[in-house]
C-alpha positions as YAML, in Angstrom:
chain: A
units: angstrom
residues:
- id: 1
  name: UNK
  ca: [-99.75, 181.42, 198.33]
- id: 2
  name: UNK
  ca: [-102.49, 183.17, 199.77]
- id: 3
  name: UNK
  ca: [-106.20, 181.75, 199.54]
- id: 4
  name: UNK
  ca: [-109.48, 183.90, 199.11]
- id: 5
  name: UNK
  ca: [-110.19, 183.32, 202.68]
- id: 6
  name: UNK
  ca: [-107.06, 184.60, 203.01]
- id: 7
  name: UNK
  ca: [-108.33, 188.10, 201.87]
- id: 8
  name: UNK
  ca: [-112.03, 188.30, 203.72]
- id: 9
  name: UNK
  ca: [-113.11, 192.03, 204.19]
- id: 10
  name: UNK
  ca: [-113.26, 194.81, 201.89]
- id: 11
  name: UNK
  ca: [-110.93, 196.46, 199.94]
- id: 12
  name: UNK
  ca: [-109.80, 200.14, 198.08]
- id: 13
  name: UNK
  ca: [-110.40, 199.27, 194.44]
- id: 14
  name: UNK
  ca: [-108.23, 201.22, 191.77]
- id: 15
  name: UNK
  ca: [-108.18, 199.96, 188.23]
- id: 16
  name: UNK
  ca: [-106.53, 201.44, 185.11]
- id: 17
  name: UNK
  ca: [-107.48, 200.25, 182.02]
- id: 18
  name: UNK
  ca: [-105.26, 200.18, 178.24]
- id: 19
  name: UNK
  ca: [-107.84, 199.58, 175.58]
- id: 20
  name: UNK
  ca: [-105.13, 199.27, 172.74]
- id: 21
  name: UNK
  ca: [-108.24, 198.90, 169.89]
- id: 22
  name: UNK
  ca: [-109.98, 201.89, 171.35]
- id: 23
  name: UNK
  ca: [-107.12, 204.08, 172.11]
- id: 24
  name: UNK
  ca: [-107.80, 205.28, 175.13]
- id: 25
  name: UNK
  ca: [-107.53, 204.75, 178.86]
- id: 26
  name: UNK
  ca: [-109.42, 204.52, 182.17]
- id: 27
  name: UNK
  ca: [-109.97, 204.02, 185.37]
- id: 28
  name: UNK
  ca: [-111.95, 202.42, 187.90]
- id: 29
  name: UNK
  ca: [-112.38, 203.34, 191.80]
- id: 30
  name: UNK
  ca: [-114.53, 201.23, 194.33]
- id: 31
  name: UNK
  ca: [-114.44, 198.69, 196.54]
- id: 32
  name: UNK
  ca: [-114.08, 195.41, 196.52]
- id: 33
  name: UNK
  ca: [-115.56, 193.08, 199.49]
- id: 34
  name: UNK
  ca: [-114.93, 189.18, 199.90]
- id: 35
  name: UNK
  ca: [-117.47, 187.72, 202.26]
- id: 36
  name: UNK
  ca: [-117.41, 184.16, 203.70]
- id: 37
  name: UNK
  ca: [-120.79, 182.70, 202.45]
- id: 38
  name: UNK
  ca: [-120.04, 178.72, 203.66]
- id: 39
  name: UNK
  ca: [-116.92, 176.82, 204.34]
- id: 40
  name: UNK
  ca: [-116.10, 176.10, 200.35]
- id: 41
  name: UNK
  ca: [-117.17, 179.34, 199.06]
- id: 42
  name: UNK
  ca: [-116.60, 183.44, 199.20]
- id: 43
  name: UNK
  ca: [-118.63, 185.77, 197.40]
- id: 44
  name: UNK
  ca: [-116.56, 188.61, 195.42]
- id: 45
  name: UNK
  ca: [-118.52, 191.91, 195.05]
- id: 46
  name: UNK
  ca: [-116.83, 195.02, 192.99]
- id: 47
  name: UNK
  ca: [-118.87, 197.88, 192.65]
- id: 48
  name: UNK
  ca: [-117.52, 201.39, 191.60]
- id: 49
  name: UNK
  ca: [-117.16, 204.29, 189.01]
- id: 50
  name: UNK
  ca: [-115.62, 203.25, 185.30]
- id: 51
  name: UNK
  ca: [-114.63, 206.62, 183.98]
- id: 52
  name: UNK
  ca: [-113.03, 205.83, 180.44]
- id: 53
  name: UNK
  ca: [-113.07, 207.78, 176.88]
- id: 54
  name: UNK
  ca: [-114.66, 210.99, 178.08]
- id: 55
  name: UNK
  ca: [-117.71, 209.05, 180.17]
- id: 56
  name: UNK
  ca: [-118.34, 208.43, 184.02]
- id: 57
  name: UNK
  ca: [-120.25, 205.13, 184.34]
- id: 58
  name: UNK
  ca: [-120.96, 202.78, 187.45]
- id: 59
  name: UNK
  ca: [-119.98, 199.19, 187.51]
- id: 60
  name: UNK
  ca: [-120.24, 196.40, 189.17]
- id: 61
  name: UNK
  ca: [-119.67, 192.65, 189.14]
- id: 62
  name: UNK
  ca: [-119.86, 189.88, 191.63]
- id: 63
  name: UNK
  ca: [-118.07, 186.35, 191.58]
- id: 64
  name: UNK
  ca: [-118.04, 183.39, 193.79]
- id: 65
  name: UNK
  ca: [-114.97, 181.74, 194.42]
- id: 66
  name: UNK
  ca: [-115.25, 177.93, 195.50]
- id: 67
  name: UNK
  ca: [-113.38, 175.51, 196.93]
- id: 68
  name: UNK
  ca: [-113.83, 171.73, 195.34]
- id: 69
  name: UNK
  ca: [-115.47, 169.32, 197.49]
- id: 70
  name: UNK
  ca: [-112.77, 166.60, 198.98]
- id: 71
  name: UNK
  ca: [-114.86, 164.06, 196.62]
- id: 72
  name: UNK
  ca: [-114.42, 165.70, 193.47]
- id: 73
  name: UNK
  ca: [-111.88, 163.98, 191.20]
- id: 74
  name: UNK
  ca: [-108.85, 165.75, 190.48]
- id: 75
  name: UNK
  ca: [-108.25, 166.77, 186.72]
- id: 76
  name: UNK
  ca: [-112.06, 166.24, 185.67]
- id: 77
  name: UNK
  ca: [-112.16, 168.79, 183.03]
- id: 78
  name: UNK
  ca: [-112.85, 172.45, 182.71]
- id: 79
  name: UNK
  ca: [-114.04, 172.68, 186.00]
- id: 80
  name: UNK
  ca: [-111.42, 170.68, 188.36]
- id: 81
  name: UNK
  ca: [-110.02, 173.69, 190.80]
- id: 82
  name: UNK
  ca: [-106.15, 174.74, 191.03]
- id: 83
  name: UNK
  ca: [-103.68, 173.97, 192.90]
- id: 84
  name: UNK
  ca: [-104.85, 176.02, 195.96]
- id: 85
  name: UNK
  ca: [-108.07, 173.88, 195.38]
- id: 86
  name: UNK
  ca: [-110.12, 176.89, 194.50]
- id: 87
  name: UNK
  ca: [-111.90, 178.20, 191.46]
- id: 88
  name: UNK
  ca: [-113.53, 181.42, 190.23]
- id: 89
  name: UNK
  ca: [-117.33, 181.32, 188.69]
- id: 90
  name: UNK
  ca: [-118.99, 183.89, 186.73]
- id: 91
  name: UNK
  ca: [-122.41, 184.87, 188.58]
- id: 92
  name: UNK
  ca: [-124.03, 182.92, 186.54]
- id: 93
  name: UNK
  ca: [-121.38, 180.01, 187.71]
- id: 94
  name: UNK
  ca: [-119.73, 179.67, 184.38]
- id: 95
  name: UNK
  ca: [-116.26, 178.82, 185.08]
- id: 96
  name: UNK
  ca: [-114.05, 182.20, 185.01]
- id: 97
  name: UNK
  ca: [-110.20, 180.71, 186.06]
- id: 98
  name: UNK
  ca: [-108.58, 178.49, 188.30]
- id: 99
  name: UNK
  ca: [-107.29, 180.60, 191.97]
- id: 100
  name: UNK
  ca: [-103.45, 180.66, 191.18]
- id: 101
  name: UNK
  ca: [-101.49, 182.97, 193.19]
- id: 102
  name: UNK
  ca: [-97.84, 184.29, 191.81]
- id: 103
  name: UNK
  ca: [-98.55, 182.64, 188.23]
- id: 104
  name: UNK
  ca: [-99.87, 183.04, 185.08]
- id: 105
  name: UNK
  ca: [-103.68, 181.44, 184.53]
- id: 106
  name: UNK
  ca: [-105.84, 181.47, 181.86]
- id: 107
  name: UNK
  ca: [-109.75, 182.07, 180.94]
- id: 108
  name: UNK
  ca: [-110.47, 180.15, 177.48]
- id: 109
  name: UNK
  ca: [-113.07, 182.42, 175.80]
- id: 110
  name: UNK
  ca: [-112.88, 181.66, 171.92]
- id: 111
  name: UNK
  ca: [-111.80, 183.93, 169.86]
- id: 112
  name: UNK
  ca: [-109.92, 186.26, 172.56]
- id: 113
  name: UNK
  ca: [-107.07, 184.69, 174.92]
- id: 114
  name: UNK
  ca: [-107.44, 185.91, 178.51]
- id: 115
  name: UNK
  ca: [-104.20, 185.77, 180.96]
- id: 116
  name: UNK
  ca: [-104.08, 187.20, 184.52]
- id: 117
  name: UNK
  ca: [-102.08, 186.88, 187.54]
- id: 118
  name: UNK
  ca: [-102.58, 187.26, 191.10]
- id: 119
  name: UNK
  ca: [-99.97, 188.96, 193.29]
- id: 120
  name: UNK
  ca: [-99.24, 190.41, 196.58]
- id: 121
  name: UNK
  ca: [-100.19, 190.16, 200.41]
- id: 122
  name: UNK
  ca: [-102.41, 190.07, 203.08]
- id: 123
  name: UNK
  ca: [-102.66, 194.15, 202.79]
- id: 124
  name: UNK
  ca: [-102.24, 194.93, 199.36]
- id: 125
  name: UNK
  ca: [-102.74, 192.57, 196.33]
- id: 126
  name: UNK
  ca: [-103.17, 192.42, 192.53]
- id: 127
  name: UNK
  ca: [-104.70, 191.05, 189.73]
- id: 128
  name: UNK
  ca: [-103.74, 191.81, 185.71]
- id: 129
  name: UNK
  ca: [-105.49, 190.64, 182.86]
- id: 130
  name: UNK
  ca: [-104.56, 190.57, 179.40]
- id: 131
  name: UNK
  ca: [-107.06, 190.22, 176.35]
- id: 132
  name: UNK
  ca: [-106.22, 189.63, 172.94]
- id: 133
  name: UNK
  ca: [-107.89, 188.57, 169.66]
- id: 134
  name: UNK
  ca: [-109.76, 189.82, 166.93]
- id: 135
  name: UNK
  ca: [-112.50, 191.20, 169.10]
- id: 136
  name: UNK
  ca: [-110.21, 192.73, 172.13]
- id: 137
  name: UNK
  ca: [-106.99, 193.85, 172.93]
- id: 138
  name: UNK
  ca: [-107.12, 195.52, 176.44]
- id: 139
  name: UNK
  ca: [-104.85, 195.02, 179.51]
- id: 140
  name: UNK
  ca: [-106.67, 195.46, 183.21]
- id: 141
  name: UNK
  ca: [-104.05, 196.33, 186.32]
- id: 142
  name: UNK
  ca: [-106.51, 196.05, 189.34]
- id: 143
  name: UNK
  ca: [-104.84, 197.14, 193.27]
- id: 144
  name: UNK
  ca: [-106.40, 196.47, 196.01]
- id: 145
  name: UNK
  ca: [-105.85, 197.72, 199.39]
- id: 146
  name: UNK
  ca: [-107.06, 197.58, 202.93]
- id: 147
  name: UNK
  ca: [-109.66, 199.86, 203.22]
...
């Protein structure tokens, strides 16, 4: 199982996206960069161009993955990290998903169900999520290489 630290450096970003509601595919190209920002914690910065239904639009995101502190209790709720001891926040550090490498994991977000996985190696990796429910049906197939 690799860890995020694992992955430090910055990466060729190519997404497609399957919007089954809409119809219609894209893609995304960028970059993605993982930086070291203390000993529990990497910063995850995307930034690219979405083009998707006819339009060309730039996007962005940035999450923090953290490690739990040795003095956090195992299991406490929504928040307790994976197995790897890891977990992914929003930037707004709102939980996203634990860091599970080779499995399934999920992101609870009422009414939709999230699932992605994380796959690969230290020179090429992936990461596929599925959204369903009333509001979204879309699958995301993200690869990222060495740049």
């Amino acid at each position: 199982m690799l860890l995020p630290t694992d992955l430090m450096g910055t990466w060729d970003l190519r997404r497609t996206v399957h919007d089954r509601l809409a119809g219609a595919r894209g893609t995304v190209t960028g970059t993605t960069t993982l930086t070291l920002v203390g000993p529990d914690e990497v910063r995850w910065d995307e930034s690219g161009v979405m083009v998707f239904a006819g339009r060309t639009t730039p996007v962005s995101r940035t999450l923090a993955v953290r490690r739990a502190s040795e003095d956090a209790a195992p299991g406490a709720g929504p928040a307790a990290p994976g197995p790897a001891g890891w977990t992914v926040h929003f930037a707004d550090g709102r939980v996203f998903h634990d860091w599970v490498w080779g499995t399934s994991v999920a992101h609870a977000c009422a009414p939709d169900d999230y699932t992605g996985a994380f796959a690969g190696d230290r020179d090429r990796w992936t990461v596929r999520w599925e959204a369903r429910g009333p509001a979204k049906d879309y699958r995301l197939d993200s690869v990222l290489t060495r740049a």
